[in-house]
N, C-alpha and C positions, 0 to 999 in steps of 0.2 A: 313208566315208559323209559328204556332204555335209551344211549347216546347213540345204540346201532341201529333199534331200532325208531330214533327218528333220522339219522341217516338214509334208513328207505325208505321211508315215507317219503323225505325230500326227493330223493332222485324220481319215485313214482309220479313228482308232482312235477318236476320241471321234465320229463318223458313225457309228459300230455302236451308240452308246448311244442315240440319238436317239427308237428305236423304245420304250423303256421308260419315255423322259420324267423322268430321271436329274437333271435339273437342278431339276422342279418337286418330287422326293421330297428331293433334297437341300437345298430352301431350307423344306422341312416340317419338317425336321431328325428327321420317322417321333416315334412319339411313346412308342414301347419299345425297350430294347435287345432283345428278343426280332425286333420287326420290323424293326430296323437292319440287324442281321445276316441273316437272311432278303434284304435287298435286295440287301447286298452279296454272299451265295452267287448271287442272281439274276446279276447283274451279271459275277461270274465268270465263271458258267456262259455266257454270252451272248459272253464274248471271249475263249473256252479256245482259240480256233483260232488267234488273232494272234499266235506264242508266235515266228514264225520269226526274224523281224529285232529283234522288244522282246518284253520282259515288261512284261503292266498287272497293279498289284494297286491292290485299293482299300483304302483306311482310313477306319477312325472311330475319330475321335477330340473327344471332348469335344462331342458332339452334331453336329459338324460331319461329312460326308465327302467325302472330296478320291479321286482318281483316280493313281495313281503310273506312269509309264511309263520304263524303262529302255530306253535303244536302244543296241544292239549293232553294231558291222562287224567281220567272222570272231573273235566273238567274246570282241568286247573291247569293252568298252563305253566309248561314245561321248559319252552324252548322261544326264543323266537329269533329268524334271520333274516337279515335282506340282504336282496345279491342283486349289486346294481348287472345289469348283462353285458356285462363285458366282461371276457374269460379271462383279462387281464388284471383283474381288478378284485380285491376281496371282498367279501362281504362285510358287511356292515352288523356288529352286533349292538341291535338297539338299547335303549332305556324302554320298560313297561308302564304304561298308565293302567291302571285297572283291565289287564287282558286285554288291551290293545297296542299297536303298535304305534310309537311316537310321530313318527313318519308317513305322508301319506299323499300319492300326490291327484290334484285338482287344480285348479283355478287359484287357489291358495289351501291353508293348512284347513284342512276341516273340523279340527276342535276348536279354531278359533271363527265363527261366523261372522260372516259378513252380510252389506246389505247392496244391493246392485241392481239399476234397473227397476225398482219395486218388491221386488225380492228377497226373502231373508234365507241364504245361501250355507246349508253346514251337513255336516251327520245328524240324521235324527228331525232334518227340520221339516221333516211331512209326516214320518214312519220313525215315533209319533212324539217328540219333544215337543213340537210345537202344541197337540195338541191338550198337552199337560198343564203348559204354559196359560193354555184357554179355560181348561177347567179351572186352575188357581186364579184366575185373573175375575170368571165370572164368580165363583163364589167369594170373593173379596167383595166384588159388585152389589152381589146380592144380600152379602151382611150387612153391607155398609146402611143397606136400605130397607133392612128385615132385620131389625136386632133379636126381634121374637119372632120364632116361625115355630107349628107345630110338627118335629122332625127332627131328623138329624141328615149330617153329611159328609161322608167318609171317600177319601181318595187312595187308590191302592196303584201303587207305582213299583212295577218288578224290573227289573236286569234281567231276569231268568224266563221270559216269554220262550224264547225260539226254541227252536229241537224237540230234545230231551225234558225241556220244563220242569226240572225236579224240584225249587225249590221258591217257586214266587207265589204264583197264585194260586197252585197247586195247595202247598200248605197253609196257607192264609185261609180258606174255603178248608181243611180239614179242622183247624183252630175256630174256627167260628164257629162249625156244626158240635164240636165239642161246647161248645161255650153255650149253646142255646141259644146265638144271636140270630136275629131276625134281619133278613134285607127284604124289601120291599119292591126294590127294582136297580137292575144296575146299567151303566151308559159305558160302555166303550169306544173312545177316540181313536181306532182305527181307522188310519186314511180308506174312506168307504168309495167316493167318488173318482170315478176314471179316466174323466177329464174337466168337467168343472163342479164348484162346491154345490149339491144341494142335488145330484143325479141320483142317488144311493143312499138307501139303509139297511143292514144287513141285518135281519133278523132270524138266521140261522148259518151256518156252514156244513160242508160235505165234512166226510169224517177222513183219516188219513191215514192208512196202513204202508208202511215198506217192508217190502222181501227182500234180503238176501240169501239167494241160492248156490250151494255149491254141488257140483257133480264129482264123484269118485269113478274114474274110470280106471284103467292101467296101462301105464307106459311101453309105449315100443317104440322098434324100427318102423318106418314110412313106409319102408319096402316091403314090410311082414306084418301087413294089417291084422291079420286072424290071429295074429300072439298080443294082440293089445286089444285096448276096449278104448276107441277113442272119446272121453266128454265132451268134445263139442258138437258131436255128431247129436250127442244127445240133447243138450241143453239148447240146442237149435230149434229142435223139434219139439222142449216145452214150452220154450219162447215164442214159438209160431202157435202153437196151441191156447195160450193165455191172448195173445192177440186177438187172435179168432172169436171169444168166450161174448156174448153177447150180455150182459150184467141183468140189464133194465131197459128202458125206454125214456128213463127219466120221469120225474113228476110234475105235479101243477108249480110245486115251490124248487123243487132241482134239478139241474142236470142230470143226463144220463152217468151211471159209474164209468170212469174211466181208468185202464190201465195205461204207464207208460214205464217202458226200460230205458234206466237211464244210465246202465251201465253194465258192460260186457267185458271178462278180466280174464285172459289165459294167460299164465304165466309160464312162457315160453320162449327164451331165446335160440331153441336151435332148430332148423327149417326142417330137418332128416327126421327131428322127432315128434311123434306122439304124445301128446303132454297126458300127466296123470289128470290132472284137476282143470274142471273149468268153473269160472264164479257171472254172476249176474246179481244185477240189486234193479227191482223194479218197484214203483211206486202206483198205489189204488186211491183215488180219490169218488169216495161211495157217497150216497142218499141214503136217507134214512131206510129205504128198503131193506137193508143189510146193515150187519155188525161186522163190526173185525175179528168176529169168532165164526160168523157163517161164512165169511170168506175167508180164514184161514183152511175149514175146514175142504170148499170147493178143492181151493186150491194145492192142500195138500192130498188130495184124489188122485188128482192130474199126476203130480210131482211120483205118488208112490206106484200108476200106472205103466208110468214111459219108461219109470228107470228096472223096474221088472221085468219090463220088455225085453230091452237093452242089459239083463244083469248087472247092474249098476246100483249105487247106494247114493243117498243125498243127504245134505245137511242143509236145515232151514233157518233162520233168523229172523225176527218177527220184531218191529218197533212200529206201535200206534200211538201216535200225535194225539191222536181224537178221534169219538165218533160220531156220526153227523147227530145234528140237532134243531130242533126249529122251534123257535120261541111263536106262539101261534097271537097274533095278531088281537091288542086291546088297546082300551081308549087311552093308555099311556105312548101306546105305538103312533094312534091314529092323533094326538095332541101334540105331537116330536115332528110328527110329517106335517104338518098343517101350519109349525110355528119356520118350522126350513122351507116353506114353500111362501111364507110371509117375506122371508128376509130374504131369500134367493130370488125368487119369483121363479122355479121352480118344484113343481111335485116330485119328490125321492119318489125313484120306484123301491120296493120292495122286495132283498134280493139274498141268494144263498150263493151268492158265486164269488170265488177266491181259494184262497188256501184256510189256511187254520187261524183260532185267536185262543183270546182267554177269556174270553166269554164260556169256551169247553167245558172249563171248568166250576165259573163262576153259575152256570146254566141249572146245574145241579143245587143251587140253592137258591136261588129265585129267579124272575123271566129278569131280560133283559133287550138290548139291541148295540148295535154300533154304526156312530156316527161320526164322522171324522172329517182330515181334509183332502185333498186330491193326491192319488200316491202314483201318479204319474211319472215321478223320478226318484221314487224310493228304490234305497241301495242304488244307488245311482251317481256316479262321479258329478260334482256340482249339485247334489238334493237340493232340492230350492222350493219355498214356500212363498206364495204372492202374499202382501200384507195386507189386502184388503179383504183377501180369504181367509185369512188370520182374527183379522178386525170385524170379521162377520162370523167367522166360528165361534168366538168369544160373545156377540151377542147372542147364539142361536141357545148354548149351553147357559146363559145369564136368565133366557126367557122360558127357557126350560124348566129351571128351578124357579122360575115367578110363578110359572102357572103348573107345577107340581104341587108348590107348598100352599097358594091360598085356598 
């Protein structure tokens, strides 16, 4: 990645703030921490889609907030700046911690946690640090008290879950199948639960396809439509047609498929003109009715249909996260629900609904499930994990391995 081209990435990114007028709330400096934070969830929410080449986060700190953006090439980061918002004022070129940025703002520094209210308050501390913390802590427990068990017990701890995943679980699960190792069953501490501990077990996930679409039309004058081919004309009309596409009905164990656009890119500053290129990225989260190959196929129908219509050409881009999968219900599932329904006092439902895990991966060599803690404020300024949810997750995985191994 070049220094020009993270130069436009950065402007592409602080252009998305423009609309919210990001620079006049930030030289108001909001006049509660209640409405700071409120800005900055806005804010988030506003550049959740720019995730592929950087991460932006913002901070407040000391009344002030500044904008963080990390820029990446295959995953290795390149660049990183903050630019407190005020035009006045330079940026700030940080120190790196392992691909993140030193600064960060919250309630306090989020690498250093705190405890507040009952709370154990940081990055990571629902989604899912903590819940690591609980597997280490119950298999300590359980040796302490098991010196001989017939078995064994393996903890797999990645950095490399999110996105792309190329190199955590993914390869761990291709080394193990070369190896001839055998698992019998695997547990994932994914925060499962959506508001308190012991709602959820998720014994499958949908699968995850992203498109990115671009249309090739040709440029002209506004005035002399019939010498240009305008792409938005066009990409409007595949994008209302993917909308329309009726997937499935859903199943016993999933959701219906759903499509959603989560992003629309003409790159055009002049009003008079006709732009050549129009882009879109939209996002398919499917049931197992479908692969990511029968729906690349649908959709690339559509795609070679409109734009023949239109004489027009297109270019596709295709990344699958996963596809869906459902570990099908046995007496290891039905002894997991029956021991969190001891210690919660309530019954997990049994559930396929969220985004992606690494279970995806791990599925492919033996069943599994995920159980976790409440990820009601993952990724979320102030994450916060209650300790007696903590203090109970760590019993539920302690009794898990009691009544796995006797």
């Amino acid at each position: 990645m070049s220094e020009n081209e993270l130069l436009i990435e950065r402007e592409k990114l602080l252009g998305r703030l423009v609309e919210i007028n990001w620079y006049f709330m930030a030289i108001k400096k909001m006049t509660t921490i209640t409405k700071r934070k409120k800005f900055l969830t806005i804010l988030e929410q506003q550049i959740a889609q720019e995730a592929n080449a950087s991460n932006v986060i913002f901070v407040e700190e000391d009344g002030d907030v500044y904008i963080c953006m990390i820029f990446r090439a295959n995953s290795i980061v390149k660049k990183a700046v903050i630019d407190v918002l005020d035009k006045n004022r330079k940026p700030i070129q940080p120190n790196l911690q392992a691909g993140n940025v030193y600064i960060y703002g919250a309630s306090g520094t989020i690498f250093q946690p705190k405890v507040k209210n009952g709370h154990l308050i940081g990055r990571g501390a629902n989604d899912m640090k903590s819940s690591i913390a609980a597997f280490v802590s119950a298999v300590s427990i359980f040796l302490s008290k098991n010196k001989k068990f017939n078995g064994s017990i393996s903890l797999l701890i990645t950095g490399d879950e999110e996105g792309d995943a190329v190199n955590g679980t993914k390869k761990v699960v291709e080394f193990l199948r070369k190896k001839r190792e055998k698992i019998n069953f695997c547990l994932v501490g994914e925060p499962t639960n959506p508001n308190v501990l012991g709602e959820m077990i998720k014994i499958g996930r949908r699968g995850s396809l992203t498109g990115k679409l671009i249309i090739f039309g040709l440029q002209g004058h506004v005035a002399y439509p019939s010498r240009a081919n305008n792409p938005s004309t066009i990409i409007v009309n595949i994008l209302k047609e993917l909308k329309e596409i009726q997937f499935d009905k859903g199943t016993r164990d999933f959701q219906p498929t759903n499509l959603e656009v989560t992003r629309i890119n003409i790159n055009n500053t002049a009003d008079n003109v006709i732009p050549a290129t129009a882009e879109a990225t939209f996002n398919i989260r499917f049931n197992n009715k479908h692969s990511s190959n029968s729906l690349k196929k649908k959709l690339n129908k559509i795609f070679r249909k409109i734009t023949k219509k239109h004489k027009s050409k297109f270019k596709m881009e295709y990344r699958v996260s996963g596809e869906a999968f459902l570990t099908k219900p046995n007496k290891t599932t039905f002894m997991i629900q029956n021991i969190i329904k001891k210690i919660t006092k309530l019954k997990p439902k049994l559930s396929t609904t969220g985004g992606t895990s690494d279970l995806r991966f791990i599925r492919t060599i033996c069943p599994g499930l995920e159980f976790g803690l409440v990820g009601k404020t993952m990724h979320k300024v102030d994450e916060a994990v209650s300790l007696k949810d903590l203090k109970n997750l760590t019993k539920i995985y302690e009794s898990i391995l009691k009544n796995y191994f006797k």
